[in-house]
N, C-alpha and C positions, 0 to 999 in steps of 0.2 A: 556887314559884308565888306572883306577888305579889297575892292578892287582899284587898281589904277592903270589906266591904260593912256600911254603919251605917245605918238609920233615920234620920235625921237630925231628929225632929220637934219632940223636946223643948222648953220656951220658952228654957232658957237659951240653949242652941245658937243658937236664931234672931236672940236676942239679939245674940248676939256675933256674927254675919255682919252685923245691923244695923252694927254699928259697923266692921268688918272695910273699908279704903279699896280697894275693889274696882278703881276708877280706875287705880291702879299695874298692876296686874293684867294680863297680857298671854292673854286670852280670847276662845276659840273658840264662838262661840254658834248654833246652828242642828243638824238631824239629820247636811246631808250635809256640811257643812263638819267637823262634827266627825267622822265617821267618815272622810272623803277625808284627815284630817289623819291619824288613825289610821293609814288602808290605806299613807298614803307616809311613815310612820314619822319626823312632824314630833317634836321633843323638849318631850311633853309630862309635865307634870307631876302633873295631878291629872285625872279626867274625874268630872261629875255628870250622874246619869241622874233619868229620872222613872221607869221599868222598867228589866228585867232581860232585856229582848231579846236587847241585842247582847253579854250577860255575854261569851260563848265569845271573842270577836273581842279584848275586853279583855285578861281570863287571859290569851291566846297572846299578847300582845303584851308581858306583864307588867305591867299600865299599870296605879296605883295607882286606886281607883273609890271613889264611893260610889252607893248607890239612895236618890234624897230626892223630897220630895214639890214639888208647883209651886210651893206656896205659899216655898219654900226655895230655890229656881231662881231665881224670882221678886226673892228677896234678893240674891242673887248677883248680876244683872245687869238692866238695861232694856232689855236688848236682846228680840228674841223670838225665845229660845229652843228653842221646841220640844221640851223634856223633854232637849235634849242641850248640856249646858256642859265646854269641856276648859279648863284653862289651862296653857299653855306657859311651857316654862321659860325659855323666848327666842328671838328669831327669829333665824336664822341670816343675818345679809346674805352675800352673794357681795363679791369682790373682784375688780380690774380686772384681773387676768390674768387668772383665768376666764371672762371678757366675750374677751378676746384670743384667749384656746385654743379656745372656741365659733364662732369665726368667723361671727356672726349677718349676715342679710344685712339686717335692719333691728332697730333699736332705740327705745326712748323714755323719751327725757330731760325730767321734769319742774321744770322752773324755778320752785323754789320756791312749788308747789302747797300749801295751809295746810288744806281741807277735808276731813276722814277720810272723809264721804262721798264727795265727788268724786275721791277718791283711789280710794278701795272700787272706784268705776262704775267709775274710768280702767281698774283692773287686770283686773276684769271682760272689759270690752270688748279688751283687749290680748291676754288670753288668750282668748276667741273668735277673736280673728285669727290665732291663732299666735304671738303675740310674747312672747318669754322673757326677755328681758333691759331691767331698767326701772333708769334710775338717777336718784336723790332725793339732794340737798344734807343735810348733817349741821343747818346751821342755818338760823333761820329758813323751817322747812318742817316737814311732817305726815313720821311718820312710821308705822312697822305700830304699829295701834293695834287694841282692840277692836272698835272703831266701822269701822274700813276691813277688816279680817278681814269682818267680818259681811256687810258690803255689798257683797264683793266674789263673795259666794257661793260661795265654793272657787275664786275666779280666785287667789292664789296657790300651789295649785299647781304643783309644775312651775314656775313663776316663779322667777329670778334677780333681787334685789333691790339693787344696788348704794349703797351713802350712800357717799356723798366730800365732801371736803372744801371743794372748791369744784368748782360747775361749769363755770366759765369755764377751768379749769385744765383739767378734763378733756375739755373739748370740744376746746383743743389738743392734748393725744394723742391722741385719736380723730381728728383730723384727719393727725397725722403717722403714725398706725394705716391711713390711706387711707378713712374714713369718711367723704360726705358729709352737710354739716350742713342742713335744713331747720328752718327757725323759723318758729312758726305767729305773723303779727303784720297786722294794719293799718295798715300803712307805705304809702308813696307808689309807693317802687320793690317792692313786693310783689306777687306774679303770683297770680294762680286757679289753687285746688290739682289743677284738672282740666286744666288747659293745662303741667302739667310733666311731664317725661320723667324718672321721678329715676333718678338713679345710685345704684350700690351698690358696697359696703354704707351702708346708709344710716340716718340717725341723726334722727328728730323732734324737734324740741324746740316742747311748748307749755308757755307762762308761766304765772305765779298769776293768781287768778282777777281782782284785780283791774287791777292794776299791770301785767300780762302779763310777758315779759322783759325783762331789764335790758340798758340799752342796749351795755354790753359787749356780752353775748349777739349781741343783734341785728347788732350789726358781726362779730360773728365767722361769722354765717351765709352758706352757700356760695350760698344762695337763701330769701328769707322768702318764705314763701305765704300765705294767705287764702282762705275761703268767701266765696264770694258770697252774699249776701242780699238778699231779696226784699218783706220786712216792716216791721214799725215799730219791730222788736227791735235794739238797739243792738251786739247781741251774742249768741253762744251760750253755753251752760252748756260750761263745761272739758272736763267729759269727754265731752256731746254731741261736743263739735267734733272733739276726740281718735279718737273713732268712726271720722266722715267723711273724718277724714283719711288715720289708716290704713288703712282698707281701702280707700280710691283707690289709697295707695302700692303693695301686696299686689295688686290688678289690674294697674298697671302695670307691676309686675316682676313678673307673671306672661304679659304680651303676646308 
C-alpha cells in the first residue's frame, strides 16, 4: 500500500514550495479533473488534497498523496484548485498509427495554436462533440500544459493527442490515408461552413490565432471554409469558431 499522508504546514516547507519552479510541472488542478484523471489511470505522480475524502480511491490506486492546507495548494499553483492538485509524470501523446488503426470519421488539426487557454476551450468543445483525435505541431505551438489541462475541464479525457513534426507533412498522409482536408480561412475561393457537404473521413484544420494557417496549409486544403459574420467583429475567438464548426461537420455526417 503506497500511502503517504503529511501535514504539510510547517514555514519551512512552505518555504521551499515558495521557491519550488512549479511552471515545469505538468498539473492537474480542479476536484473533477483530478479525479477523472485518477478513474482513467492517467500516470500521475504525486496528488494534493485539502481533505481526506477521496483517501480510499488513492490507496487502491496506489497513488502517492499528501493532505495540506489551502494556504499550501495555493503555493502550488494559481490555478483554482479546489482543494484537489495531481501532478503527472507526463502526458502520453498518441502516434500516427493509432490515428490509422481508429479509423476516426473526423479529426482536428490545430495549426500551430500558441494559447493554453484556447487550446483548453479547443479540447473542451472537441470532446463535447465526440472528437478523439487532435493533432498539434512539436514547434512553434502550445502544447499540454497546466494551464490547458485546467481549462479544458477533463476534455482530455479519452482524448488522443498527436504532436508531429510538421504539419504540412502530415496533412499529405492523411490525405494519401483517404482523409479529407478542410481549412478554416477567409480566403476569396472559401465557401460558408453551412453550404458544405463534407466528406469523410474528415480532417479540420483551424490556424493560430493570429496569423491563421500558413499558406502551404492553405493550398493543401481539399476545401477552406468560413463563418459568416454579421457584426463589427473582425473575427472569432479559435476555439469559438472550432465549436461552430465542428458541430456543423457532426450534423452533416450525421444527415
Amino acid at each position: 500500500m503506497n500511502k503517504q499522508i503529511n501535514k504539510f504546514n510547517n514555514f519551512k516547507n512552505k518555504k521551499e514550495l515558495q521557491k519550488t519552479p512549479n511552471m515545469s510541472k505538468l498539473l492537474v488542478c480542479g476536484k473533477n479533473s483530478v479525479l477523472d484523471a485518477i478513474t482513467n489511470n492517467w500516470p500521475i505522480k504525486k496528488v494534493w488534497l485539502q481533505n481526506n475524502k477521496n483517501e480510499e480511491l488513492l490507496i487502491e490506486k496506489g497513488i502517492k498523496y499528501q493532505i495540506v492546507d489551502k494556504q499550501t495548494l495555493d503555493l502550488l499553483t494559481c490555478e483554482n484548485h479546489q482543494g484537489f492538485i495531481a501532478e503527472l509524470s507526463e502526458f502520453n501523446y498518441s502516434n500516427y498509427d493509432e490515428l490509422i488503426n481508429d479509423k476516426p470519421n473526423l479529426i482536428l488539426i490545430l495549426d500551430h495554436i500558441q494559447d493554453p487557454h484556447n487550446f483548453g476551450a479547443i479540447i473542451r468543445t472537441a470532446n463535447a462533440a465526440g472528437v478523439k483525435h487532435v493533432i498539434i505541431p512539436k514547434d512553434r505551438s502550445v502544447e499540454v500544459n497546466s494551464t490547458a489541462l485546467k481549462t479544458s475541464s477533463g476534455g482530455f479525457i479519452n482524448m488522443k493527442i498527436f504532436r508531429v513534426n510538421s504539419i504540412q507533412s502530415t496533412i499529405e498522409k492523411l490525405k494519401k490515408d483517404g482523409f479529407w482536408i478542410y481549412v478554416s480561412a477567409l480566403e476569396q475561393n472559401s465557401i460558408s461552413y453551412s453550404e458544405i457537404q463534407y466528406n469523410t473521413p474528415t480532417a479540420l484544420v483551424v490556424g493560430n490565432e493570429g496569423s491563421g494557417s500558413s499558406k502551404t496549409t492553405l493550398k493543401q486544403a481539399d476545401q477552406l471554409v468560413h463563418i459568416n459574420q454579421f457584426g463589427t467583429v473582425q473575427s472569432l475567438n479559435v476555439s469559438v469558431a472550432t465549436g461552430i464548426l465542428l458541430f456543423e461537420i457532426i450534423k452533416k455526417q450525421n444527415e
